[in-house]
SESESE-327372 format. One record per residue (C-alpha): residue in one letter; x, y, z. Coordinates in nm, 4 decimals. Layout:
<atoms>
{"A", {X, Y, Z}};
...
</atoms>
This chain:
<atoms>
{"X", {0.0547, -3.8003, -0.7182}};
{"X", {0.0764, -3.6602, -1.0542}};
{"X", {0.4009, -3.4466, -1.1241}};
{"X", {0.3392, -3.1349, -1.2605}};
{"X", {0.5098, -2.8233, -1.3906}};
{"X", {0.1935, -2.5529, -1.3807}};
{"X", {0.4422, -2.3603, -1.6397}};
{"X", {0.4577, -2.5228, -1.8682}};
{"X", {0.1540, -2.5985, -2.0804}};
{"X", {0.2304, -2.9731, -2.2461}};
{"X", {0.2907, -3.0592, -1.8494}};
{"X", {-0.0220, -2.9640, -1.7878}};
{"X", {-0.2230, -3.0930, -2.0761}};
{"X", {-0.0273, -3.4079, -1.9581}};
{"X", {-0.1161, -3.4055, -1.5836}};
{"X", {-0.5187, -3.3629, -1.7268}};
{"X", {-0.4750, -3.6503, -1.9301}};
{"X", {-0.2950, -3.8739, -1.6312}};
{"X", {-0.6025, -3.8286, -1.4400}};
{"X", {-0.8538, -3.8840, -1.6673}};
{"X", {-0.6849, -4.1990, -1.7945}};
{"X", {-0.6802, -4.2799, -1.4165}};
{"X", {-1.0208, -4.1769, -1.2766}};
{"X", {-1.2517, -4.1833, -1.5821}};
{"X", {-1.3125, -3.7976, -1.5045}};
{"X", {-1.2949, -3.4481, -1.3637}};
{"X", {-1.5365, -3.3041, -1.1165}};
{"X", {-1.2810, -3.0236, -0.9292}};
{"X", {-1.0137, -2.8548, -0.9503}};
{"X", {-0.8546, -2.6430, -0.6608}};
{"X", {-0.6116, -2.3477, -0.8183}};
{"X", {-0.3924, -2.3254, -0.5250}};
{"X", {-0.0335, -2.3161, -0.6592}};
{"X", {0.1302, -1.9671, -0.6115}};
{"X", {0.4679, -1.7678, -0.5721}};
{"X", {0.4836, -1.4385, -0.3737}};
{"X", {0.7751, -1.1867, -0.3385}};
{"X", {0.6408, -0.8984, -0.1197}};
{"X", {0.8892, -0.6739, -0.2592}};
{"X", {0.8486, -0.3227, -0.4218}};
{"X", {0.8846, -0.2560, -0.7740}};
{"X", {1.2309, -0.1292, -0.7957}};
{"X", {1.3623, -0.4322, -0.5992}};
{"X", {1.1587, -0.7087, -0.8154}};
{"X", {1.3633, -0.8233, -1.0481}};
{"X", {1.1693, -0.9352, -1.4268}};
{"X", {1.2755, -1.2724, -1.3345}};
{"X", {1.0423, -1.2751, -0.9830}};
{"X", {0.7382, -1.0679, -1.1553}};
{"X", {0.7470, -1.3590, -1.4752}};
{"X", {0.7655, -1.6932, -1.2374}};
{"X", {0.5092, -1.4863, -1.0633}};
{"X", {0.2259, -1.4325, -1.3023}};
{"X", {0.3189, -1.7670, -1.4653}};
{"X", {0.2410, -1.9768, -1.1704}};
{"X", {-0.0321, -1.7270, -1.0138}};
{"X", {-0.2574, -1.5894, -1.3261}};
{"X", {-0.0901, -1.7667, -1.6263}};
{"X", {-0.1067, -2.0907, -1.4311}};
{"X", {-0.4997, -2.0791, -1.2864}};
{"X", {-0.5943, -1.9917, -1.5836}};
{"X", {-0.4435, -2.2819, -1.7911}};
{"X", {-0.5254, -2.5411, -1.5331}};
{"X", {-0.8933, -2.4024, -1.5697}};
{"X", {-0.8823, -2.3704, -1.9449}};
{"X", {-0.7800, -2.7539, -1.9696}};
{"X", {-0.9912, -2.8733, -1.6905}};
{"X", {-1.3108, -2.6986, -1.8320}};
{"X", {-1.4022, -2.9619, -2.1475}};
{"X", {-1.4040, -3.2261, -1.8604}};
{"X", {-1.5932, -3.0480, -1.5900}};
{"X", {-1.8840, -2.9940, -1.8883}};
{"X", {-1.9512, -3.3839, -1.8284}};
{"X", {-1.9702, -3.3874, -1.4279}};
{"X", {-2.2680, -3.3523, -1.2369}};
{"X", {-2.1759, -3.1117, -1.0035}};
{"X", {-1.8170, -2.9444, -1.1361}};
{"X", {-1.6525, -2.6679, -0.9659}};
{"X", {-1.3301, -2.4618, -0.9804}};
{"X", {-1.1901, -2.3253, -0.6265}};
{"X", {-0.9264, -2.0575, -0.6797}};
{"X", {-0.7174, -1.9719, -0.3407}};
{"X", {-0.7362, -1.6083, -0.4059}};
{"X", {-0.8427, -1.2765, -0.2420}};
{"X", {-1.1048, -1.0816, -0.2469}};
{"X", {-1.0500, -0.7475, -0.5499}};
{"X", {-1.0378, -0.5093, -0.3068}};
{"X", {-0.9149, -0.2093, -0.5008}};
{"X", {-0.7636, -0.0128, -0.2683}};
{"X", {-0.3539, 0.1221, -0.3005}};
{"X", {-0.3353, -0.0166, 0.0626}};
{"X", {-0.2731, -0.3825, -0.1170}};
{"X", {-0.0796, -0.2388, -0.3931}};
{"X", {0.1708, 0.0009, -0.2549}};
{"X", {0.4372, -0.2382, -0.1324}};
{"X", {0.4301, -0.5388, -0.3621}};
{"X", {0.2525, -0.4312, -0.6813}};
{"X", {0.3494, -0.7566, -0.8847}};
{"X", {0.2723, -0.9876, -0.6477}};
{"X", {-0.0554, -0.8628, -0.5908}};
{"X", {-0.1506, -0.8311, -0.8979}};
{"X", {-0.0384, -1.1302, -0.9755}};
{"X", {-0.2503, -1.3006, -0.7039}};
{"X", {-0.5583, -1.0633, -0.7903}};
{"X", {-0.4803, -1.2141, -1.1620}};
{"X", {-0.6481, -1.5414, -1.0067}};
{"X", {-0.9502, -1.3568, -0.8823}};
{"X", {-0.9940, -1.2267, -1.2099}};
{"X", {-1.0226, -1.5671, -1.3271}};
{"X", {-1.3304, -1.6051, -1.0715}};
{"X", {-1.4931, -1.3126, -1.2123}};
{"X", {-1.4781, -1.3814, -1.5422}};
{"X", {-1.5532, -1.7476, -1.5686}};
{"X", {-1.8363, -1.8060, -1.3067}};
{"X", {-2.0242, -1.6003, -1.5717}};
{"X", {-1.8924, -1.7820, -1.8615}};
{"X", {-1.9513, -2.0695, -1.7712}};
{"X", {-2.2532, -2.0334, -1.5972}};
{"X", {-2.4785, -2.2197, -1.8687}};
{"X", {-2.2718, -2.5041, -1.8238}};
{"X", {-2.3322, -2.5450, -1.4513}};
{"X", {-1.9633, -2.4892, -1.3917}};
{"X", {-1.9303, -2.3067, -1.0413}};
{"X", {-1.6280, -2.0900, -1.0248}};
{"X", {-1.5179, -1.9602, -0.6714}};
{"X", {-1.2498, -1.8000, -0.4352}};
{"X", {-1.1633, -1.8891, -0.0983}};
{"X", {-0.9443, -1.6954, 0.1427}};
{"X", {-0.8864, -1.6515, 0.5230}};
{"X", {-0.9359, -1.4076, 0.7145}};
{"X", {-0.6648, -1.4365, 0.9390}};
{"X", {-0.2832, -1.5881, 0.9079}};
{"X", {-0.2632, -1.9691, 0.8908}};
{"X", {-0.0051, -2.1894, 1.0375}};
{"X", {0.1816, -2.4273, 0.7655}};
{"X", {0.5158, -2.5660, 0.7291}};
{"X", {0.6692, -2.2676, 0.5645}};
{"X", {0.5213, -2.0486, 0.8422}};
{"X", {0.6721, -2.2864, 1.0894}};
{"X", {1.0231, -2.2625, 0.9378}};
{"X", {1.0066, -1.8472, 0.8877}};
{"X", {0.8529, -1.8307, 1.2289}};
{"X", {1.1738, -1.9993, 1.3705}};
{"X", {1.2356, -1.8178, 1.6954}};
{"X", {0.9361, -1.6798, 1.7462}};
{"X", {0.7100, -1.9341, 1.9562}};
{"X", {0.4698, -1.6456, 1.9400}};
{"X", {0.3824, -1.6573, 1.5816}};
{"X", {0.1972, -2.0054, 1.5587}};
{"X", {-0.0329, -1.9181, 1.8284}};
{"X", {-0.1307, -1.6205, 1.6510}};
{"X", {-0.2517, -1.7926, 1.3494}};
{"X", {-0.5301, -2.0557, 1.2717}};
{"X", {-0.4724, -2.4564, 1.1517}};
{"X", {-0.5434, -2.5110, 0.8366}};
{"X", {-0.8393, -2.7070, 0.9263}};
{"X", {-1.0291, -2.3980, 0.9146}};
{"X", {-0.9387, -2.3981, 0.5007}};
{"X", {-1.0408, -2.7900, 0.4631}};
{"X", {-1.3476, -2.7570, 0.5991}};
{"X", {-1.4381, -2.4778, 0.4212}};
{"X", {-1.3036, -2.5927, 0.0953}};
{"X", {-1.5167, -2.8780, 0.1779}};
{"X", {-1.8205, -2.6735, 0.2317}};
{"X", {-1.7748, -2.4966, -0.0648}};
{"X", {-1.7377, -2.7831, -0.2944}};
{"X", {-2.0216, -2.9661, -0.1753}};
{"X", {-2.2551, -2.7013, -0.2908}};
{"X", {-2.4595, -2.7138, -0.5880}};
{"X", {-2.2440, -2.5508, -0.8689}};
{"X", {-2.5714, -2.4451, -1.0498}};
{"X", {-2.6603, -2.1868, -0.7429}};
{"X", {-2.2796, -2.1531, -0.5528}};
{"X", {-2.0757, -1.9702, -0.8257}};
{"X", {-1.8705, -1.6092, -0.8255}};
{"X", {-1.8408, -1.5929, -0.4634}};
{"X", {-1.5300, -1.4267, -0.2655}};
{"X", {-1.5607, -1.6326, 0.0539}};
{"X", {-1.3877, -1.5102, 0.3475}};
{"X", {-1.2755, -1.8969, 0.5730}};
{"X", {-1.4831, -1.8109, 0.8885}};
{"X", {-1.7739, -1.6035, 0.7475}};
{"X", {-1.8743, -1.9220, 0.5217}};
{"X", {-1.8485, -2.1343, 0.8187}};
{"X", {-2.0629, -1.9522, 1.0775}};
{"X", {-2.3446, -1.9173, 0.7222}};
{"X", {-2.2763, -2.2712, 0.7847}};
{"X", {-2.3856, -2.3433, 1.1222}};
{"X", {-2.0133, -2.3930, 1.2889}};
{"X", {-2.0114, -2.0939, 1.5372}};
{"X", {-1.6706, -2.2288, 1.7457}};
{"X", {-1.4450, -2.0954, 1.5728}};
{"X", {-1.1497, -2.1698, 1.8353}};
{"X", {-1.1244, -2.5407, 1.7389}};
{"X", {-0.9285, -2.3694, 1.4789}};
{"X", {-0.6728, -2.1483, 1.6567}};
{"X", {-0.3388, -2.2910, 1.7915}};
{"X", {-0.3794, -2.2002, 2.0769}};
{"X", {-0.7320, -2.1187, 2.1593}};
{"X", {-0.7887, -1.7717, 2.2906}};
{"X", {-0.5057, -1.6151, 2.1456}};
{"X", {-0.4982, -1.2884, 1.9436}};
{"X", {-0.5059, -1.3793, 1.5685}};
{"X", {-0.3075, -1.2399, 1.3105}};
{"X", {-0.5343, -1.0939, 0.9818}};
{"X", {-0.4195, -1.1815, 0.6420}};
{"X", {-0.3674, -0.9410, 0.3350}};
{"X", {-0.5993, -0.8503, 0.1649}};
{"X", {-0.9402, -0.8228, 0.3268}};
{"X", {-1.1906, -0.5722, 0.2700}};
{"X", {-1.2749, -0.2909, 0.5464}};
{"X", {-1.5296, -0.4234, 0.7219}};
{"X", {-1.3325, -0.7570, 0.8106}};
{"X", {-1.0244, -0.5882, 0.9364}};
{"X", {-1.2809, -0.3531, 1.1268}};
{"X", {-1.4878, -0.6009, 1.3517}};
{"X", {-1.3794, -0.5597, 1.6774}};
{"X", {-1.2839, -0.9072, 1.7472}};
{"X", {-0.9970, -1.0721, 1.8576}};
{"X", {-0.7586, -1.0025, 1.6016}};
{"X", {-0.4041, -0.8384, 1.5469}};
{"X", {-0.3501, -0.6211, 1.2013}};
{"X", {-0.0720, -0.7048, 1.0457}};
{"X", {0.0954, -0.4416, 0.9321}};
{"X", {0.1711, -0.4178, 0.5620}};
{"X", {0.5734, -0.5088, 0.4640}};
{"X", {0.7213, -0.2810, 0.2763}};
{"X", {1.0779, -0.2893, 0.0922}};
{"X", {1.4176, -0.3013, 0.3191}};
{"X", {1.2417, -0.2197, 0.6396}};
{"X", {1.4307, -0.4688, 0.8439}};
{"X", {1.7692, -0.2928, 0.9936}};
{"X", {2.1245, -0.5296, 0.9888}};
{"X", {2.1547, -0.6260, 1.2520}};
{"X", {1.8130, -0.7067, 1.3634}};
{"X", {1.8433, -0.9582, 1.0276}};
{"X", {2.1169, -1.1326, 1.1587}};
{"X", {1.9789, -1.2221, 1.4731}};
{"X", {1.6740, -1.3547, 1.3313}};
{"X", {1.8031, -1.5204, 0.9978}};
{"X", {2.0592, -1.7379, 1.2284}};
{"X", {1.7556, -1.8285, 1.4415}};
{"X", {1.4997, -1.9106, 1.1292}};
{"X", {1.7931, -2.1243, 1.0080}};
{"X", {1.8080, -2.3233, 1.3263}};
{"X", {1.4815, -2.3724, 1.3085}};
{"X", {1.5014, -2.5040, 0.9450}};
{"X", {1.7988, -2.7842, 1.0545}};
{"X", {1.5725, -2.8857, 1.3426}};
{"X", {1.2859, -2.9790, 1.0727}};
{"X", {1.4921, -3.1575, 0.7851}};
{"X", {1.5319, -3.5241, 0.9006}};
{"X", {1.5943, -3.7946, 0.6883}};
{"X", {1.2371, -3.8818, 0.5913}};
{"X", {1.2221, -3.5417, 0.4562}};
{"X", {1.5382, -3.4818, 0.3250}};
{"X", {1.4479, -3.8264, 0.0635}};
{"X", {1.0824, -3.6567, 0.0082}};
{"X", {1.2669, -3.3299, -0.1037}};
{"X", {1.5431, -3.4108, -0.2678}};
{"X", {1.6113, -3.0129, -0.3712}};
{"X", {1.7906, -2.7139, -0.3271}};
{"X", {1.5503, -2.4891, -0.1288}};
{"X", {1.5118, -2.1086, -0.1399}};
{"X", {1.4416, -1.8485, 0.0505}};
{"X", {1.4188, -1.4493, 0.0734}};
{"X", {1.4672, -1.3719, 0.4405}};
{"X", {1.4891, -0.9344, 0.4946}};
{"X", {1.5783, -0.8798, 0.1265}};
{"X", {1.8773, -1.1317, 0.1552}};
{"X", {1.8510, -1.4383, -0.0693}};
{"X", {1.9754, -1.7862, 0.0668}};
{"X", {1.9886, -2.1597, -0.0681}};
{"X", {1.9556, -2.4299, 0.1590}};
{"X", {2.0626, -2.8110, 0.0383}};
{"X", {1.8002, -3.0455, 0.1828}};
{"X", {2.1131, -3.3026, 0.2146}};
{"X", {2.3038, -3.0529, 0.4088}};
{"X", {2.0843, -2.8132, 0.5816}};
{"X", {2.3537, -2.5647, 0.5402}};
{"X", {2.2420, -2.2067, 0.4571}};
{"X", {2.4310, -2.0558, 0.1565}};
{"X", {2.4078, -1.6781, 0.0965}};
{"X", {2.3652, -1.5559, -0.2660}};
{"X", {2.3517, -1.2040, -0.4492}};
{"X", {2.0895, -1.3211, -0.6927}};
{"X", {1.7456, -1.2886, -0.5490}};
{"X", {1.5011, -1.5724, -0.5861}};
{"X", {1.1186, -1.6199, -0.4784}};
{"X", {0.9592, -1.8235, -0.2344}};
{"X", {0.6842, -2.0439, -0.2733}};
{"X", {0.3419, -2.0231, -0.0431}};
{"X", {0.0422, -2.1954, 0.0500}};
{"X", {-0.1737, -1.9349, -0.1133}};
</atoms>
């Protein structure tokens, strides 16, 4: 693995070179780095929107720029941004402006370079799921709620599709906004269940999606969208104390050495640090942002 800081633009340039030196070449690269504060915009702070746009937009569209001169000499290149569809609508907008447009800064990105670099053969795509998908963060929020992971999908359901996606020619795939399961059942994989949690179990829908997915009829649950302080005191309290337990159950030893860092989190508009070393949760006034899978 290649350290990188997708900030800072000599760290970049660097990480390129590392892997050309390594491989002899370039023939993908997977924008999937992003922050996300779903806050409103008098409670984002500068400090949130900047780290924002610089990993989200800033840092997709670096990675891209420097990876582009390389993917000219594959035979099949492509660039897969984890982004959303640009659904337009102040449904997305309304109750975390910066973060979505920071995310929708990466779709941009898919818009405007499948057609610029279309004579090069250079296929530029998005990929996003329909519904929620269970990772390690959402196993540490979800703390104390066993219902949460069986609402949500593996993230098998992304690999394969990634996989799918990549595999195509990049001459004739290029531009697309695919939605996980719709690509897969184009593709001939009709059981979708293999992908769920728990099999049969109402599924959560992600942000994002255009009206005719969250309008289908399946077996889905809308999640509603956040907005800004909604969570009362107490309520908070109850469920930060059980999200931290769930934390100290997850930190052993292998992954305390893997981490080595102070991590943060923004749990009902309270900001907390938690030392890997300790696993003790440390209140503070200064709000931070948390880091996602897409």
């Amino acid at each position: 693995m290649i350290p990188c800081d997708l900030r800072d633009e000599e760290s970049v340039k660097s990480a390129f070179e590392k892997t050309i030196k390594q491989f002899g070449g370039l023939d993908i690269l997977v924008n999937n780095a992003s922050a996300i504060s779903l806050t409103g915009t008098e409670q984002t702070s500068m400090k949130k929107y900047d780290l924002m746009h610089s990993i989200n937009t800033r840092g997709t569209y670096m990675a891209s720029k420097y990876a582009i001169p390389h993917l000219k000499k594959a035979s099949n290149p492509h660039i897969l941004n984890l982004s959303p569809p640009l659904v337009m609508t102040a449904k997305w907008f309304e109750n975390h402006v910066a973060y979505t447009m920071a995310k929708y800064g990466m779709s941009m990105c898919v818009l405007g370079m499948a057609s610029e670099f279309k004579p090069d053969g250079i296929a530029v795509n998005a990929l996003w799921p329909r519904t929620a998908i269970w990772t390690a963060a959402m196993s540490m929020i979800g703390a104390g709620d066993p219902g949460m992971a069986n609402s949500c999908r593996k993230v098998d359901i992304l690999a394969d599709s990634a996989y799918g996606i990549l595999s195509k020619n990049s001459k004739s795939f290029s531009g697309n906004f695919v939605i996980d399961e719709d690509f897969l059942r184009s593709e001939g994989i009709q059981d979708l269940e293999q992908y769920s949690v728990k099999p049969g179990s109402a599924l959560m829908l992600d942000f994002f999606l255009p009206e005719e997915q969250l309008n289908k009829g399946d077996n889905v649950l809308n999640i509603p969208v956040p907005k800004s302080g909604e969570a009362s005191g107490q309520q908070s309290v109850g469920k930060t104390d059980r999200i931290f337990e769930g934390i100290k159950s997850v930190i052993n030893d292998e992954l305390r050495k893997d981490i080595n860092a102070v991590l943060a989190f923004v749990i009902s508009g309270q900001s907390w640090l938690i030392d890997a070393h300790t696993s003790r949760p440390l209140r503070v006034e200064k709000a931070l942002c948390l880091s996602r899978l897409h």
